[in-house]
VODO-390477 format. One record per residue (C-alpha): residue number from 1; residue in three letters; x, y negated, z. Coordinates in nm, 4 decimals. Each point is the difference from the previous one (the first is absolute). Layout:
BEGIN
+-----+--------+----------+----------+----------+
! num ! residu !       xx !       yy !       zz !
+-----+--------+----------+----------+----------+
! NUM !    Ala !        X !        Y !        Z !
...
+-----+--------+----------+----------+----------+
***
This chain:
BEGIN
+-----+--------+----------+----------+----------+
! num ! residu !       xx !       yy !       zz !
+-----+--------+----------+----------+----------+
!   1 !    Unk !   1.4320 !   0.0538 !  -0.7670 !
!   2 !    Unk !  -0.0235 !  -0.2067 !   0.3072 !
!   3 !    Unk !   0.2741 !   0.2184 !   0.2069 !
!   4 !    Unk !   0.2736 !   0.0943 !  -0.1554 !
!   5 !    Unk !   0.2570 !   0.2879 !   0.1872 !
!   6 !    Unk !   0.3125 !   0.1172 !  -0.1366 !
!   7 !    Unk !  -0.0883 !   0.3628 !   0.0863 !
!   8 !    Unk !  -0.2885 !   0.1445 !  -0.2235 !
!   9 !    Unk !  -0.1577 !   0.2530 !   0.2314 !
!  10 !    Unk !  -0.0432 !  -0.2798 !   0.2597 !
!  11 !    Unk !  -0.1444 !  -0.2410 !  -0.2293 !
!  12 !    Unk !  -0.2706 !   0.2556 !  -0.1441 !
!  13 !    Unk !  -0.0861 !   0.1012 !   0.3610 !
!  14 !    Unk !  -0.0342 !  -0.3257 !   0.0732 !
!  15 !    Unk !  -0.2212 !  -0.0830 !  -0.2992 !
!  16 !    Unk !  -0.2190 !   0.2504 !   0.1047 !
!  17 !    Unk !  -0.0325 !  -0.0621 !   0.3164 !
!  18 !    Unk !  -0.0880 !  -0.3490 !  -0.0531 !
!  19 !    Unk !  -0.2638 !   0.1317 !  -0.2521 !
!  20 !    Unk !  -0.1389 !   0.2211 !   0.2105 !
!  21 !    Unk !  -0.0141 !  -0.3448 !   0.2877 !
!  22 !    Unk !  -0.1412 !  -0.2104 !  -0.2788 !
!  23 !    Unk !  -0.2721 !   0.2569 !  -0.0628 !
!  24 !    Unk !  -0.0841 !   0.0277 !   0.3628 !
!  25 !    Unk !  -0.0010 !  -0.3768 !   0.0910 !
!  26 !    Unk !  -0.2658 !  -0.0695 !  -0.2743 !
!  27 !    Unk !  -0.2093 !   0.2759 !   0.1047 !
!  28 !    Unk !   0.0103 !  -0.1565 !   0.3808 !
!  29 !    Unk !  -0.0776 !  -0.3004 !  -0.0819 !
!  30 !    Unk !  -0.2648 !   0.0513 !  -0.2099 !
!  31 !    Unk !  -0.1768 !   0.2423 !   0.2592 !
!  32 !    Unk !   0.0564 !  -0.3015 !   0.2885 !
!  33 !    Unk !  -0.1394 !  -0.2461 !  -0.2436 !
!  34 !    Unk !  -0.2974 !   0.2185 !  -0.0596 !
!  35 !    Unk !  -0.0647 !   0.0979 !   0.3765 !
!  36 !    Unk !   0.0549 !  -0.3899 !   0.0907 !
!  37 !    Unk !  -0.2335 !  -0.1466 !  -0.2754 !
!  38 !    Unk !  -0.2417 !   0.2534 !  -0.0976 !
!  39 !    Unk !  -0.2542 !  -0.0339 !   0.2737 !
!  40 !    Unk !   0.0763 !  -0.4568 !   0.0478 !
!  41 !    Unk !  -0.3107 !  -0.2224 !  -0.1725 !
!  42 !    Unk !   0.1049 !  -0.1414 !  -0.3617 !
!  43 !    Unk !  -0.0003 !  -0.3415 !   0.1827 !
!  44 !    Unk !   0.2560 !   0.1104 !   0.2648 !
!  45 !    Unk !   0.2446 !   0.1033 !  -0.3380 !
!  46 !    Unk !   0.0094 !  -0.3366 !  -0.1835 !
!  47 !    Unk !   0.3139 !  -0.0508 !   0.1705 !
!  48 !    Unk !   0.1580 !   0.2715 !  -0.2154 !
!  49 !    Unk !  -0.0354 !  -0.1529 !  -0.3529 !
!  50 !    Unk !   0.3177 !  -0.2570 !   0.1005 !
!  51 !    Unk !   0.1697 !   0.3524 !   0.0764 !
!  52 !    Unk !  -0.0314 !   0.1436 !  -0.3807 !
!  53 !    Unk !   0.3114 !  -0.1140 !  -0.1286 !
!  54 !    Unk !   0.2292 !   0.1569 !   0.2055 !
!  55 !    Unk !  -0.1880 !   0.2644 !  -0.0228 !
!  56 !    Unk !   0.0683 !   0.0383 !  -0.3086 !
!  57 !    Unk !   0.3485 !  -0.0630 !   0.0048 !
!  58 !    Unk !   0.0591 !   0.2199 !   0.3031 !
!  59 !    Unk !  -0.1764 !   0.2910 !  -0.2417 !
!  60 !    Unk !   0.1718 !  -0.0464 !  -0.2845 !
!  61 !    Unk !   0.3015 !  -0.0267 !   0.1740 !
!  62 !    Unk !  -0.0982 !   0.3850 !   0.1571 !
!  63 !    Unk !  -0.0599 !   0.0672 !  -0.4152 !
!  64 !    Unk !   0.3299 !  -0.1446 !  -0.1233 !
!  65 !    Unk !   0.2103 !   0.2158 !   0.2703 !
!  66 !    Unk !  -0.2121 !   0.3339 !  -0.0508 !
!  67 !    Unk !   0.0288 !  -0.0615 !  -0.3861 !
!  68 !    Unk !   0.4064 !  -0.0449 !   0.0168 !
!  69 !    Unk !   0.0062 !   0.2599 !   0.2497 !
!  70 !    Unk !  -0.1585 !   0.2296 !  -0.2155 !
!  71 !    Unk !   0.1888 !  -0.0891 !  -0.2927 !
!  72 !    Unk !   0.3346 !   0.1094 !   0.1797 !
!  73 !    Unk !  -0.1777 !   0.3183 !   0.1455 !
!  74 !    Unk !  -0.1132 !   0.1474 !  -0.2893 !
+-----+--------+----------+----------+----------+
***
Protein backbone atom coordinates (compact mmCIF):
# COMPACT_ATOMS: atom_id res chain seq x y z
CA UNK A 1 0.00 0.00 0.00
CA UNK A 2 1.09 3.53 -0.34
CA UNK A 3 0.65 4.38 3.62
CA UNK A 4 1.71 2.18 5.81
CA UNK A 5 0.64 2.67 9.94
CA UNK A 6 1.71 0.51 12.62
CA UNK A 7 -1.83 0.43 14.09
CA UNK A 8 -4.35 -1.60 11.87
CA UNK A 9 -7.62 0.12 12.66
CA UNK A 10 -5.99 3.45 11.64
CA UNK A 11 -4.59 2.23 8.52
CA UNK A 12 -8.01 0.60 7.28
CA UNK A 13 -9.82 3.86 8.23
CA UNK A 14 -7.51 5.55 6.47
CA UNK A 15 -7.72 3.34 3.36
CA UNK A 16 -11.15 3.98 3.26
CA UNK A 17 -11.28 7.20 3.64
CA UNK A 18 -8.93 7.86 0.94
CA UNK A 19 -11.17 5.55 -1.23
CA UNK A 20 -14.04 7.14 -0.53
CA UNK A 21 -11.76 10.87 -1.58
CA UNK A 22 -10.51 9.09 -4.65
CA UNK A 23 -14.07 8.22 -5.66
CA UNK A 24 -15.28 11.70 -5.07
CA UNK A 25 -12.40 13.65 -6.78
CA UNK A 26 -13.01 11.72 -10.10
CA UNK A 27 -16.58 12.27 -9.99
CA UNK A 28 -15.80 16.29 -9.57
CA UNK A 29 -13.73 16.52 -12.01
CA UNK A 30 -15.39 14.85 -14.49
CA UNK A 31 -18.73 16.89 -13.83
CA UNK A 32 -16.38 20.38 -14.08
CA UNK A 33 -14.89 19.04 -17.23
CA UNK A 34 -18.29 18.35 -18.62
CA UNK A 35 -19.97 21.73 -17.48
CA UNK A 36 -16.65 23.61 -18.81
CA UNK A 37 -16.46 21.84 -22.27
CA UNK A 38 -19.76 20.61 -23.16
CA UNK A 39 -21.35 23.72 -24.52
CA UNK A 40 -17.31 25.35 -26.17
CA UNK A 41 -17.11 24.90 -30.34
CA UNK A 42 -14.86 21.72 -31.35
CA UNK A 43 -12.38 24.43 -32.59
CA UNK A 44 -12.14 26.16 -29.16
CA UNK A 45 -11.07 22.26 -27.71
CA UNK A 46 -8.07 21.49 -29.96
CA UNK A 47 -6.07 22.70 -27.22
CA UNK A 48 -7.02 19.62 -25.19
CA UNK A 49 -5.52 16.80 -27.35
CA UNK A 50 -1.74 17.94 -25.87
CA UNK A 51 -3.68 17.35 -22.44
CA UNK A 52 -4.49 13.41 -23.10
CA UNK A 53 -1.58 11.99 -21.61
CA UNK A 54 -1.79 13.08 -18.34
CA UNK A 55 -4.97 12.43 -18.52
CA UNK A 56 -4.45 9.29 -18.71
CA UNK A 57 -1.92 8.92 -16.26
CA UNK A 58 -3.76 11.04 -13.71
CA UNK A 59 -6.78 8.23 -14.32
CA UNK A 60 -5.01 5.39 -14.07
CA UNK A 61 -3.28 6.59 -11.28
CA UNK A 62 -7.16 7.13 -9.56
CA UNK A 63 -7.47 3.12 -10.95
CA UNK A 64 -4.22 1.81 -9.47
CA UNK A 65 -5.09 3.38 -5.84
CA UNK A 66 -8.93 2.30 -5.92
CA UNK A 67 -7.74 -1.21 -7.20
CA UNK A 68 -5.03 -1.62 -4.15
CA UNK A 69 -7.42 -0.02 -1.98
CA UNK A 70 -9.89 -2.44 -2.69
CA UNK A 71 -7.67 -5.27 -2.55
CA UNK A 72 -6.84 -4.46 1.23
CA UNK A 73 -10.63 -3.70 1.94
CA UNK A 74 -12.07 -6.66 0.93
Amino acid sequence: MFLKLPVQHITTNIHNTVFILNTVILIIALIVVELVYAETPKKDREHLKYFAPLFLVIIGLLIYAAYKQAGVAS
